[in-house]
N, C-alpha and C positions, 0 to 999 in steps of 0.2 A: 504493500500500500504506500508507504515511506517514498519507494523509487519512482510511481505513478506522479505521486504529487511533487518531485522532484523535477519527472521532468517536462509538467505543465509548466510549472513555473519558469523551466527555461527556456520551454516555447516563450512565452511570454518576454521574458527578457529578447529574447531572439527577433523576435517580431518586432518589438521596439526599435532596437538597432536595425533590422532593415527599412524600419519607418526614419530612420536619422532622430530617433525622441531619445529619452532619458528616463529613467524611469524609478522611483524610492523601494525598499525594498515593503513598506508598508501598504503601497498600492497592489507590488506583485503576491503578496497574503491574500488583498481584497478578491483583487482579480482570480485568485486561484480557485475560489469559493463560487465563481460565476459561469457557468456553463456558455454564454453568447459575450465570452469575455473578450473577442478578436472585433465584434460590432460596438461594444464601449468604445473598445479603442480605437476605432477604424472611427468615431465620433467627436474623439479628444483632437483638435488641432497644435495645444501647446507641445512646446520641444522638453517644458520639463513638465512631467505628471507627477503631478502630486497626490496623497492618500485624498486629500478633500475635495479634490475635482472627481476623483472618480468615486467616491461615496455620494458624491451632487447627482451624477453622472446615471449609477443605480438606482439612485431614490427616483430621478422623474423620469425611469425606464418603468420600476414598479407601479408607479404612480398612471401613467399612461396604461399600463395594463390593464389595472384595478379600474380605471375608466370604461375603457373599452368592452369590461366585463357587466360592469354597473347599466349601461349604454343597452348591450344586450338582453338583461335582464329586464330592464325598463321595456324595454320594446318587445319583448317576448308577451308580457304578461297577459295581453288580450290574443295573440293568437292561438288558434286552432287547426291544426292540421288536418285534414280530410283523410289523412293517409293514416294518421295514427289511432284512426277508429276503427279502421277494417286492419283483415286476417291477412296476412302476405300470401301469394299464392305462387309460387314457384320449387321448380323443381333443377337438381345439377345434376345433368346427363353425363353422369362418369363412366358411362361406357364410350365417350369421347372424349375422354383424354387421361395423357397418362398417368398422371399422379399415384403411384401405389402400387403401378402396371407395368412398372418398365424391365422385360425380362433379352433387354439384347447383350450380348456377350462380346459383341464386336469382332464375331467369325462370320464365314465365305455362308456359310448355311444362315446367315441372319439378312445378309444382304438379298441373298436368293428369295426368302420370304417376303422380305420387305417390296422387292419389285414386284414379286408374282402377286401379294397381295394389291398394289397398285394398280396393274395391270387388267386383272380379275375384275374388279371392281369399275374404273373407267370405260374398259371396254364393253363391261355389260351395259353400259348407259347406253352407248354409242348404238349397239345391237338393237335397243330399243328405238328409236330414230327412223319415222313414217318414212320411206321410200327408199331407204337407206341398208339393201341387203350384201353385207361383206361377206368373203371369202378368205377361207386360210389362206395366208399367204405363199405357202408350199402349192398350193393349187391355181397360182396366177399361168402355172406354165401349161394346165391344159385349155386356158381361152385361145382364141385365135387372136391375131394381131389385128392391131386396133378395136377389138371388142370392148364395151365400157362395162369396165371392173369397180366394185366400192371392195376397201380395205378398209383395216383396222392397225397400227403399229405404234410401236413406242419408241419417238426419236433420238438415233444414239449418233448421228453426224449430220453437222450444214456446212457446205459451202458452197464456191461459186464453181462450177468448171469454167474448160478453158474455151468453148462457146458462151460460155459469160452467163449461162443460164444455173439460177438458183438448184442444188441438189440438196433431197436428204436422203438418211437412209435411215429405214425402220426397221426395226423389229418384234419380235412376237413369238411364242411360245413353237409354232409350228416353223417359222426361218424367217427369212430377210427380205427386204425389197429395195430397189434403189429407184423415188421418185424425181421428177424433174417437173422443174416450172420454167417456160416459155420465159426468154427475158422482154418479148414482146407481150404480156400480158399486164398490164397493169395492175390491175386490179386484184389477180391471185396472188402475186408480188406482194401488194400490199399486206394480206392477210397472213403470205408465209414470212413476211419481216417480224410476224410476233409470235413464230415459233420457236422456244426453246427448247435443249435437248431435256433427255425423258417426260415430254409432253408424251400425253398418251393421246392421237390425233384419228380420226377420220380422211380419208381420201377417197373422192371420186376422179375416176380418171380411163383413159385408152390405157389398153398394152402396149408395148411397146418390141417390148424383148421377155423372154422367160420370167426375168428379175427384176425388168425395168415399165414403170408406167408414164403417163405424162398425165399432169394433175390437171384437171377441169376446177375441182374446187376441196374445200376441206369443212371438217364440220368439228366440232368441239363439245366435249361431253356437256357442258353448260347446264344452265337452271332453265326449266320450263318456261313458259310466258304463263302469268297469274296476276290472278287481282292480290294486291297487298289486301293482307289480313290486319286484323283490327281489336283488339281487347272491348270486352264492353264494361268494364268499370274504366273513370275517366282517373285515369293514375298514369304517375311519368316515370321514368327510366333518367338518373343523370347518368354524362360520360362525362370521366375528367381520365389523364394522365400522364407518364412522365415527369413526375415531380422533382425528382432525381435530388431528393435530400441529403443534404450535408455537402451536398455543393455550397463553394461562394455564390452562384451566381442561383441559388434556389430562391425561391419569390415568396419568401416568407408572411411579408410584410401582406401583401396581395393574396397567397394562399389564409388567412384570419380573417380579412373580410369576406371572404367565400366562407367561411366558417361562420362570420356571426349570420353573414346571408342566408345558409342554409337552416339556423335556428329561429329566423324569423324576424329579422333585425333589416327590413324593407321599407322601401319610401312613398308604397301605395297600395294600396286594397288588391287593386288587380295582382300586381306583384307578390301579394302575401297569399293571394289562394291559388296563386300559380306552384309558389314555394309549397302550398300546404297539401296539393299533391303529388310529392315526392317519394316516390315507396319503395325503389330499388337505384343503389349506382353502383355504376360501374368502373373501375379502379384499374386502368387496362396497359401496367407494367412500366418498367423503370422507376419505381417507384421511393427507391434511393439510388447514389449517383455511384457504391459501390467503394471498393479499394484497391487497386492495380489492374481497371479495366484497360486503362491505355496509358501510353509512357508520359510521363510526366503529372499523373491524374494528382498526383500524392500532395503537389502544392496548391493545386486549385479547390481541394478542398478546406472547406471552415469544421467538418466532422471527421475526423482522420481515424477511427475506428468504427468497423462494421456495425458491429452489436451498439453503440453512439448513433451512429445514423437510423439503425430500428427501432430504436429507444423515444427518438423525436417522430418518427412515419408515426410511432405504438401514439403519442401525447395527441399527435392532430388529428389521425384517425375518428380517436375515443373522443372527440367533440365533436361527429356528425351524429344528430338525432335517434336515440335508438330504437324506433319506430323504422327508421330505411334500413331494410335490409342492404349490404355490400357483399360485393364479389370485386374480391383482388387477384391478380394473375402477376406473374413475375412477366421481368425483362432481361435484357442482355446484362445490366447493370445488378440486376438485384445476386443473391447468395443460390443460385441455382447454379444448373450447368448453361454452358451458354449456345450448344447443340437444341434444336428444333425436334422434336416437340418438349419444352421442358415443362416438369413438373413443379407442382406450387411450392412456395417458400415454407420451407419448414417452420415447423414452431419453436425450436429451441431460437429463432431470432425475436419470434412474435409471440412470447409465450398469452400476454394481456390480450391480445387480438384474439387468438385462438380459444380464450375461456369466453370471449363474447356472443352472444347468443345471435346477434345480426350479423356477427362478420362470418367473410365463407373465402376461402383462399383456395382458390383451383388453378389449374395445369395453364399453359400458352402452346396452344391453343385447348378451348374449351366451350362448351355448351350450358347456355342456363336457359332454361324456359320459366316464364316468366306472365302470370296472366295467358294462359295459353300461345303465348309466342314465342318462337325459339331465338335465342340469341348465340350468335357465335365469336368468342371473344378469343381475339388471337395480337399480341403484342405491335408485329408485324415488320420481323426480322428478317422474311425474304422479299421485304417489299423493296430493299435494296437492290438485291441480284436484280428483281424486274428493271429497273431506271438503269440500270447498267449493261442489260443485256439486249432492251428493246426500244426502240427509237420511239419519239415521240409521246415518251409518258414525263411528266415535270413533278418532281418531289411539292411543287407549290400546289399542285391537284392530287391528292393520296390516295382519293377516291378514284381514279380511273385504275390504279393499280389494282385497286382492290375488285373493280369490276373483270381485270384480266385473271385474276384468281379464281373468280367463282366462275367462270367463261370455262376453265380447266378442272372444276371441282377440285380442287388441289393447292394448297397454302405454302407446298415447297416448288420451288424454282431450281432442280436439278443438281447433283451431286456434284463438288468439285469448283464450286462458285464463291461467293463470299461466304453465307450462309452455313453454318455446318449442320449435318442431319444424323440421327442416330437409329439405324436401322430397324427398328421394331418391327416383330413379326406381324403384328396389328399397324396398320399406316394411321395415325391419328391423325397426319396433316390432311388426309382426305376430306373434303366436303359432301360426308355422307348423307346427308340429310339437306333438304333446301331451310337454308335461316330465313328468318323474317327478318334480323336484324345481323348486320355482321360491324361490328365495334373493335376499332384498333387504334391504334398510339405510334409510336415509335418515331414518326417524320416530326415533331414537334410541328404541325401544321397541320390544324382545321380542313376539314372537305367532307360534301354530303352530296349523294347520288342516288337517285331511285333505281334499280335493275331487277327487272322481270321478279317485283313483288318483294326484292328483297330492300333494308334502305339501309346503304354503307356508311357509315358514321366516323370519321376520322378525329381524336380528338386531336386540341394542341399542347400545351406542356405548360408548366410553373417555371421553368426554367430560363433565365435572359440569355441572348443570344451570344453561343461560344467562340470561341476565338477558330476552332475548325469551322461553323457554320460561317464565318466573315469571309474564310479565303476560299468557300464555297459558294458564298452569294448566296446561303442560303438564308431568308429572311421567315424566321418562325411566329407563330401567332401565338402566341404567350399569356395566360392569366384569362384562361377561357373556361367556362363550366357550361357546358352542352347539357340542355334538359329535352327528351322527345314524348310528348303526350303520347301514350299506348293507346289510347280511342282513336286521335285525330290521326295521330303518325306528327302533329307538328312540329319543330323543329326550333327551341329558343335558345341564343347564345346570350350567356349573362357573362359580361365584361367587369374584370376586378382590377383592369391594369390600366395605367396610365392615369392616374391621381381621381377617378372617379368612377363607379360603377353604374352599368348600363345594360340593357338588353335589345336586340335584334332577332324578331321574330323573320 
């Protein structure tokens, strides 16, 4: 304990001298005792600190608190929440996802499961598909030439030959194919630019040669066409995520007015029975900022121990209403593995979350139905490999990514890419089931998309913008708490950043 509090304190000292201040040895006692003792300091402008500046310093830190708290209560006392009269009605579909389930060993026979399970599955959609009758592909070689053949394969090469014309080549449990797209086609061109390898695809097309065809068009295991469903109790669903606490640049400040907001601490009627329908959110990963995620992470942060960074997630958690049910999923960042499909964050980090009767920590990716609607909540770590691998999708739209996912029934983007995957004999990243909602995180940037019944929900983060996102250009939406009405399907962003809160229906 002795060596702990030793070497706070010489953080402390340390931090000083790279600030060029000075510091009494009675301040570094005070400060040692103060958990957000780097934002005192980061407050103090003098070069010398002294014990009475920074006891000034604490008092109208506490001081502001106790307000803010007082502020809340005040304003709470006449609301009533709609949500915290009725019964929650949801269910967590753990036969989709792994948490408790993960039996791969990382041998040649896990791998072999994991594809054929993909495969099996994909292609039987495809098989279902009105006018759409394939053939094994060992059996293209008794068509006659130019006869029009539908196939089924799963793609393990692209490129260009040296007639310039787009190739892949599939395969499938009975053999091989080698397709080819006209570089005079535009339009198939187009559709085969956003093929990655082990997509499991449909082809129509002429023979060509025993092994070779020429594609007319392609078809994709995808979601039906459906009227979006609808809950009939008038209750909402929030999406918030990427908090990535114990970062410097976590929005602390910002995340506590979304906290008193969520307790009823509104600036109008409408506002307040918007809030007081609130029955379930969604918490959808990175939800600390971690420790040795990436080289140099160690200085940027202001929580420089793990089990410290779940300690403050556990304090802000436990101030959402416990009337709303949550579901939290890990990320890249959180104390899981960092392979696809991961499983929930244990509880030896969370043990206070885990004894709470509304919170529920499941796998990335994951299912929770909810009011009769299913939700499919996935971080969305191969939303990368897409923006890398396929032109025309922009990290500032997250939501088209996510419609090229469910286009594939499928949330991994192919072996061997950024992404890493973990073989399971059960595929969880499969899109077994059509969602009514699919909710994800990870781009720090907001986007919403209606497709074929389902509505993709992208949240943005608590996080200000990183020193990688600057030499990216990537500009995040920051300090956002997404609510969607489960009757209407509406959509309201309530805004906590930039010195005033707001919403945009």
């Amino acid at each position: 304990m002795e060596t702990q509090v030793d070497e706070k304190k010489k953080k402390i000292v340390d931090f000083c001298n790279d600030k060029h201040q000075f510091i009494d040895k009675k301040s570094v006692d005070l400060l040692e005792k103060e958990e957000n003792w780097e934002e005192i300091l980061n407050e103090i402008k003098d070069q010398m600190i002294s014990a009475e500046k920074v006891k000034s310093m604490i008092a109208n830190r506490e001081s502001k608190l106790s307000n803010v708290k007082r502020e809340t209560i005040v304003k709470k006392s006449g609301f009533k929440a709609i949500a915290k009269e009725v019964d929650p009605d949801f269910r967590i579909m753990t036969e989709y996802e792994v948490t408790g389930q993960s039996k791969s060993e990382g041998k040649v026979k896990d791998f072999l499961n994991y594809f054929s399970d993909k495969y099996a599955f994909l292609s039987g959609l495809l098989k279902k598909r009105v006018g759409f009758n394939p053939k094994p592909l060992n059996k293209l070689k008794t068509a006659a030439k130019y006869e029009e053949v539908d196939l089924i394969g799963m793609v393990v090469r692209k490129w260009v030959s040296k007639k310039e014309n787009l190739t892949i080549e599939i395969d499938s449990p009975e053999g091989r194919c080698i397709a080819i797209v006209s570089k005079d086609d535009a339009e198939i061109n187009r559709e085969a630019g956003k093929i990655l390898i082990d997509d499991v695809i449909g082809i129509k097309g002429k023979k060509f040669a025993d092994e070779v065809v020429i594609v007319q068009g392609f078809l994709w295991p995808d979601l039906m066409q459906r009227t979006p469903k609808t809950a009939e109790r008038d209750l909402s669903v929030m999406l918030i995520s990427d908090m990535h606490i114990g970062s410097k640049l976590f929005m602390e400040k910002e995340f506590n007015k979304f906290l008193s907001w969520i307790n009823g601490n509104a600036n109008t009627e409408k506002e307040l029975e918007r809030i007081g329908k609130i029955k379930y959110l969604v918490v959808a990963g990175d939800n600390v900022d971690g420790v040795g995620v990436y080289p140099s992470q160690f200085d940027e942060l202001a929580i420089k121990d793990i089990y410290g960074q779940y300690n403050k997630f556990t304090e802000l958690i436990r101030q959402i209403p416990e009337h709303i049910e949550i579901f939290i999923c890990p990320g890249q960042h959180d104390a899981v593995r960092r392979a696809d499909p991961q499983p929930a964050i244990p509880r030896e980090y969370v043990k206070e979350l885990y004894d709470s009767k509304n919170v529920h920590f499941v796998g990335s990716p994951s299912w929770v139905e909810m009011e009769g609607l299913k939700a499919m909540i996935y971080h969305g770590a191969s939303h990368h490999d897409m923006y890398s691998a396929m032109s025309g999708l922009d990290a500032k739209k997250p939501e088209m990514a996510m419609i090229e996912l469910l286009r594939r029934r499928d949330l991994s983007t192919g072996f061997g890419q950024i992404q890493p995957y973990v073989p399971e004999k059960f595929d969880y990243m499969l899109i077994r089931e059509e969602p009514d909602f699919y909710f994800a995180g990870d781009m720090h940037h907001k986007g919403y998309a209606q497709y074929r019944g389902c509505l993709n929900v992208n949240a943005g983060c608590w996080q200000l913008r990183t020193d990688y996102q600057v030499k990216e250009g990537h500009v995040p939406t920051p300090g956002i708490a997404i609510d969607i009405n489960l009757k209407t399907r509406k959509i309201t962003e309530n805004n906590f950043y930039g010195g005033e809160d707001g919403n945009i229906s």
